[in-house]
N, C-alpha and C positions, 0 to 999 in steps of 0.2 A: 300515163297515156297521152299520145300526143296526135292531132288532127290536122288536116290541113283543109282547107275551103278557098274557093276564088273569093267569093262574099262574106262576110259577118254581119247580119244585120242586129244590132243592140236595141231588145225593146220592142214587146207584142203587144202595144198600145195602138191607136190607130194608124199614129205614124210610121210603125216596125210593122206592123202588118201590110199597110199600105207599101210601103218598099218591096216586104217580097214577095207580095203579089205583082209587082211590078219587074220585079228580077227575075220571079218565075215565067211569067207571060214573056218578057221580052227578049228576054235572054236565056232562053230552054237550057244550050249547052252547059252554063255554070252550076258551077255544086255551092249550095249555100247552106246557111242553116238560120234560125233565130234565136236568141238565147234573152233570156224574161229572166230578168232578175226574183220577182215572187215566185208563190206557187200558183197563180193563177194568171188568166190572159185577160188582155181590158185595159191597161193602165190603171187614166183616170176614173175608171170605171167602177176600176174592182178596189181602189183607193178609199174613194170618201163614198161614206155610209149616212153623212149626215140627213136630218127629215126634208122630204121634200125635193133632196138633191134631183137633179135635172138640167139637159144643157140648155148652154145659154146663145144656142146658132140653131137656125133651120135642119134638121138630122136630112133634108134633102140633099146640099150641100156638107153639112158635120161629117156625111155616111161614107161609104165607099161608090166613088164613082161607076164601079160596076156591077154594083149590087143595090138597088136601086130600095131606097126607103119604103117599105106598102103602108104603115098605119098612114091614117088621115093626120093628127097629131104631128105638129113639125116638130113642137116642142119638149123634148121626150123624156121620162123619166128614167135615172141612174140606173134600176132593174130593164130597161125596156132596152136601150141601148147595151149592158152587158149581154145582153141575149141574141140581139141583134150581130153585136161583134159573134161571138162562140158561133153563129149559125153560119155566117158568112165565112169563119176561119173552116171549117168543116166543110161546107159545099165546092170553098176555092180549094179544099186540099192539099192544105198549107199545116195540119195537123201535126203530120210526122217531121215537120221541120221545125217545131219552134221545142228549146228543150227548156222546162221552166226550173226555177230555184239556182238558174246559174247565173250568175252575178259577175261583170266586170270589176278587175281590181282595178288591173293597171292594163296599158295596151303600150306596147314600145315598138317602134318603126326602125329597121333597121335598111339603112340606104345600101350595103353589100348585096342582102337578102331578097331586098326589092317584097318586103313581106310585115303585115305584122304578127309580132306577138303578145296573145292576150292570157293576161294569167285571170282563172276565173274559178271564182268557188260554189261550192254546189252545195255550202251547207253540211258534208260530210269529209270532202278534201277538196283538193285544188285539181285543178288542170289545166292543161297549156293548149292552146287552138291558133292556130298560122291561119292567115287570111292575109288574099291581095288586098282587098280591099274592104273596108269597114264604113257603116251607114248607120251612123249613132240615129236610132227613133226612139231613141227613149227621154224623149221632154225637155222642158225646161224649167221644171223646177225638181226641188229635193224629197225625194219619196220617203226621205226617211225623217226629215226634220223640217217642222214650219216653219213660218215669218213668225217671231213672236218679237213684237216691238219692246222696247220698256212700258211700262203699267207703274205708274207709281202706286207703291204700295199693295199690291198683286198678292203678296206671298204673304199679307195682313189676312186677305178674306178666308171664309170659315167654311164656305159651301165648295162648290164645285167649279172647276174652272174648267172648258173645252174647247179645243180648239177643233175647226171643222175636218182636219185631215186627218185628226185620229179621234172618231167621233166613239166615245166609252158605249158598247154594247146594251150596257145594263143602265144605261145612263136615264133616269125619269124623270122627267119636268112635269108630271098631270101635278093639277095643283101648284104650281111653284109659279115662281115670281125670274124670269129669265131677261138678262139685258144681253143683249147681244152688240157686239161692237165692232162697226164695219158700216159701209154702206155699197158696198161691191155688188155682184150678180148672187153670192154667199148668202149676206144678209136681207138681200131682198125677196131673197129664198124662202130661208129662213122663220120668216117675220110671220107669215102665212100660215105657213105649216105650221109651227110650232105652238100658233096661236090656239089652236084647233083643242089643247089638250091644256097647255099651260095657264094659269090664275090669269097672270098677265105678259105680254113682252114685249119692251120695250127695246126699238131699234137705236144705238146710241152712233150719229154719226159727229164726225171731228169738220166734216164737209161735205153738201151734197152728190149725189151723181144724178146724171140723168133715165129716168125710168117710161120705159115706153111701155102702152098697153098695145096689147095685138091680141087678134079673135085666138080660141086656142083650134079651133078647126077654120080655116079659110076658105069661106064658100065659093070661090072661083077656081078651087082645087078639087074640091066637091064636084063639081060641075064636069070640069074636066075626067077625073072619074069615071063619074056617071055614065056620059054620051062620048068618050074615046077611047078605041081600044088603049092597053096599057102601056105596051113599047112606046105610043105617041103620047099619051098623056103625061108618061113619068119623065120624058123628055123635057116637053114645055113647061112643065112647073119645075125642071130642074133650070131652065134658061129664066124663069121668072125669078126664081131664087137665088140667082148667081148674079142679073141685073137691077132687083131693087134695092139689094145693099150698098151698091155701087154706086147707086144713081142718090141712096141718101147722103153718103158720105161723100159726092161731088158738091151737092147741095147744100149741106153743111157747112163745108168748105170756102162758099161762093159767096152764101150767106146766111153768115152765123149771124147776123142782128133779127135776121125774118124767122130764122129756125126756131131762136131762144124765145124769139113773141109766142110765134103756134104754139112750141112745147110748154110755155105759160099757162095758154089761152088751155088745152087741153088737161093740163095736170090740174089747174086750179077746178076745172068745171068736175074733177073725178074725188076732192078733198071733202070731208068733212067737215063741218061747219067751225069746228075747232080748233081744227087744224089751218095756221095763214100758210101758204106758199112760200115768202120769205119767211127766216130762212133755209126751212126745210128742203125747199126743191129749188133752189136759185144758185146750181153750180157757179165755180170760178172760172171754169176754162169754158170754151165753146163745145158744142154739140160735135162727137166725133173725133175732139183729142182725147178722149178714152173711150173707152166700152161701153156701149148702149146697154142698161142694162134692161130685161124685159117679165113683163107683167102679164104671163097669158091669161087671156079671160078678166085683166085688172085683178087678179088675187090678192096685189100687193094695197091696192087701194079699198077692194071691199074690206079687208080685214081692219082696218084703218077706223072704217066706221062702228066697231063692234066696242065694248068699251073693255077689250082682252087684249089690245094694243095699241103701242104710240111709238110716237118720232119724235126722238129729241137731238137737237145739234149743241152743243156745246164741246168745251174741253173738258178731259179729267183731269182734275186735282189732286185726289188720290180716290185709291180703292180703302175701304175700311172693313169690318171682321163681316159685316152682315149687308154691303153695299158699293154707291159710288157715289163722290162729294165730287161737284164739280165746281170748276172756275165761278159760274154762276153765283155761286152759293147754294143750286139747289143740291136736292141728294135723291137719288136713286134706290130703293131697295131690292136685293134679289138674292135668291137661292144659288140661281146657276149665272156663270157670265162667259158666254158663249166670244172667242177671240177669232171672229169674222175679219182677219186683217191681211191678207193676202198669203203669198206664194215664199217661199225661199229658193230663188233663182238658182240653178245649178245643171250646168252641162257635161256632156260625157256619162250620165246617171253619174257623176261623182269619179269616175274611174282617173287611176293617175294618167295620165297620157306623156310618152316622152318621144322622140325624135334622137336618135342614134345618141341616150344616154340623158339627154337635156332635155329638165321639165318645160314642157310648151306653159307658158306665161299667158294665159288667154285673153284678158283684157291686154294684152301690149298686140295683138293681131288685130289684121282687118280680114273683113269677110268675104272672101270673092261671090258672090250674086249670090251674097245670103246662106252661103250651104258650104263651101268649105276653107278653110283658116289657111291662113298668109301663112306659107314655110311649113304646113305640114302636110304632108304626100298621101295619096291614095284612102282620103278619110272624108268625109260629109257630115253633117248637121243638117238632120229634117225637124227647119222651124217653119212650124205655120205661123198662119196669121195673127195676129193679135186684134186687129180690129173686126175683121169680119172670120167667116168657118176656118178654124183653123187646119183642117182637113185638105182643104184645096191645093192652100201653101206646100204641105208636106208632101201631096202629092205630086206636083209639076216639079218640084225639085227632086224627087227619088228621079223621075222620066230624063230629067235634065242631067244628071249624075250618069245614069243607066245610058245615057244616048254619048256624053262626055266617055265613057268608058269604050265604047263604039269606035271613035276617033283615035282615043289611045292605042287599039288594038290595030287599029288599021294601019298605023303609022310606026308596027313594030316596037311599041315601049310599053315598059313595066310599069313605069309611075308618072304619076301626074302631079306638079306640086305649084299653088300658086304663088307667085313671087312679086312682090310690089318693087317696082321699078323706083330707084333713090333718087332717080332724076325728077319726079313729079311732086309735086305738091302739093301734098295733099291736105286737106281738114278733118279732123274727126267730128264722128255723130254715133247718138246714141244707136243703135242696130234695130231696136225693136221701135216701132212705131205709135207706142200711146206714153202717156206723160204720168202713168201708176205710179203712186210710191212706191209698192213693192221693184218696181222696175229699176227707178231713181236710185234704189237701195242698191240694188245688184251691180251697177257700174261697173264694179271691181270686177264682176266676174262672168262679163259679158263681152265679147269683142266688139270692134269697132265697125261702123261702118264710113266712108269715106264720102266723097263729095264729085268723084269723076270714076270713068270709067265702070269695069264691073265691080269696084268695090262701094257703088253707092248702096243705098236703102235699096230694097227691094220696091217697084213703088204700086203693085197688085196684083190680080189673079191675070187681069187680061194683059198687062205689059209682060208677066214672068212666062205667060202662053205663047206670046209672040216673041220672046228671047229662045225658047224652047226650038218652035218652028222653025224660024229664021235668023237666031242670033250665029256669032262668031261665037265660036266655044275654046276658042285658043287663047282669045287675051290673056297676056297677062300670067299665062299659064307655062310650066318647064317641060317638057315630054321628055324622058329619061329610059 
């Protein structure tokens, strides 16, 4: 059986949702469809199970720009948000278009055809689906496989080992003795929750990050609320929520010696007496070359004070049948050892991708304005943000894609492909925007971004707004 579509959108996570709600709305006439690799809608959502899970961005921004957040709660938890997405895919009636359990293999670009073809399994056969054009939102990392770094000595221990993206159903820590190893937005999750039921758990990081507390209901939202009707209220708290990220991370920026004092001044005054600040909370990098991560209501730091949890920094030395030895000398004991160590980069959900027979080499491309790849035709990458909602990002690029496709059609052409010019001179840089090991790790298989033109960084929500409204959308670009 064989289909044909204007669109394919890859991926009923916020990002593949967000596209074609964006195709649907803006582009009535095209026939599209969405195809979800699982059997269920949510991505990240319906992914990790782990305790406590919840995002780590405002769901005012995190959510659907058209579908406006109602709980008070910015901070939301993993159940609250998959329900949110299902309610939102159902009211946009976008329902009938997404078909789940089908999974991209391969997707090949044929320049004759001006078309691609994607071979895709459904779990019971294959089928083949023609699409002009294809809007990969299905992430950046590997749904099927974590970051699992080396552990010396790992495959010594006697208990249980978890990693957060395939959190064991039946898995039970009440009573147990749990290390968890990570210090990302994962383990600072983590550390709380889990404290709740576990003997003890110890957060083991290699190097700090920086952990912000924030109220878990903001009373000038409250307020708002209260005394506005809702079209204006959900407005302004959407403009507050899209300005103070921005305005931290300028500030950051300007001045990271004043930033690193306050977030001293403040971490230290929320620590228990046994806990010193160096070097548990005294990161290497400045405030904002990574992910803030966040503490609603300070959960991360009450738990701190109970004697059901601690913070240790050190290296591992090795793992042993019943624990972990460190460089230190000390030793850790535990039942479970929870591998809070990031993502496994991966784009395309994995799918092969080739160009008139020729596997596209993804790290050897640069990214034209973040969304689609040097020399390959009529295909996007909806990557959000990394440092602030990454929702945003995904969004003004599907609009930017959606409104590029606009032009193409105007101008009587099939394909669109970006081409870097041999004359310019360019420099490579990383694409993504924080300085994560997980990220550093991915390199290989990440493409580039450049230093001029549209192939630099993306550099935010309000520059990528105003390339949308008013940028040139030809640079750089082939119309065929």
């Amino acid at each position: 059986m064989e289909e044909h579509f204007d669109i394919v959108v890859v991926g009923a996570g916020l990002s593949g949702i967000t596209a074609a709600y964006r195709v649907q709305s803006m582009l009535p006439t095209k026939t599209f469809v969405v195809l979800e690799a699982r059997e269920q809608i949510g991505g990240t959502w319906d992914i990790f199970k782990y305790p406590g899970i919840r995002s780590d961005s405002d769901l005012t921004t995190y959510g659907f720009p058209w579908a406006p957040w109602t709980l008070e709660r910015q901070i939301a938890s993993g159940p609250e948000i998959s329900s949110y997405i299902r309610d939102t895919v159902r009211k946009s009636g976008l329902d009938d278009k997404i078909r789940l359990s089908h999974r991209v293999l391969s997707a090949d670009w044929c320049s004759q055809d001006k078309r691609w073809k994607l071979t895709i399994s459904t779990g019971r056969t294959t089928v083949l689906i023609y699409a002009n054009f294809v809007m990969w939102g299905s992430g950046y990392y590997d749904q099927w496989e974590g970051l699992n770094p080396i552990i010396p000595g790992i495959e010594r221990f006697e208990g249980v080992v978890a990693h957060p993206q395939f959190w064991p159903e039946d898995l039970d820590y009440s009573g147990k003795h749990v290390v968890v190893i990570g210090s990302g937005a994962t383990a600072v999750t983590l550390l709380p929750a889990m404290s709740k039921d576990a003997a003890h758990v110890t957060m083991l990081q290699r190097s700090p990050s920086y952990i912000l507390t924030i109220p878990e209901i903001a009373s000038e939202d409250r307020v708002l609320r209260k005394y506005l009707p809702s079209w204006m209220s959900s407005r302004l708290i959407r403009w507050k929520y899209l300005l103070l990220p921005r305005l931290t991370m300028e500030l950051c920026k300007y001045f990271p010696g004043i930033i690193r004092s306050g977030m001293r001044k403040l971490t230290t005054a929320l620590l228990p007496a046994h806990i010193p600040h160096n070097p548990h909370f005294e990161p290497r990098y400045n405030m904002g070359e990574q992910r803030i991560c966040l503490a609603p209501g300070g959960d991360f730091f009450r738990c701190l004070h109970t004697p059901k949890a601690n913070i240790v920094t050190d290296t591992i030395k090795t793992v042993t049948a019943n624990g972990i030895e460190l460089e230190s000398g000390n030793r850790i004991a535990a039942d479970i050892i929870i591998t809070a160590t990031g993502l496994k980069i991966q784009l395309f959900g994995g799918a092969d991708v080739k160009v008139d027979g020729q596997p596209i080499k993804i790290s050897e491309k640069y990214a034209w304005n973040g969304t689609m790849l040097q020399d390959v035709p009529n295909a996007s990458l909806l990557i959000g943000y990394t440092s602030t909602s990454w929702t945003l990002g995904a969004d003004v690029m599907a609009q930017l894609i959606i409104k590029l496709m606009g032009v193409m059609e105007s101008r009587g052409a099939r394909a669109i492909t970006p081409r870097l010019d041999p004359e310019i001179d360019i420099k490579p840089a990383m694409l993504l925007d924080i300085s994560a090991t997980y990220i550093k790790v991915a390199v290989g298989s990440t493409p580039m971004a450049g230093d001029k033109g549209p192939w630099k960084r993306r550099a935010g929500y309000y520059e990528d707004c105003w390339k949308l409204m008013f940028g040139d959308l030809t640079k750089e670009l082939v119309f065929e």
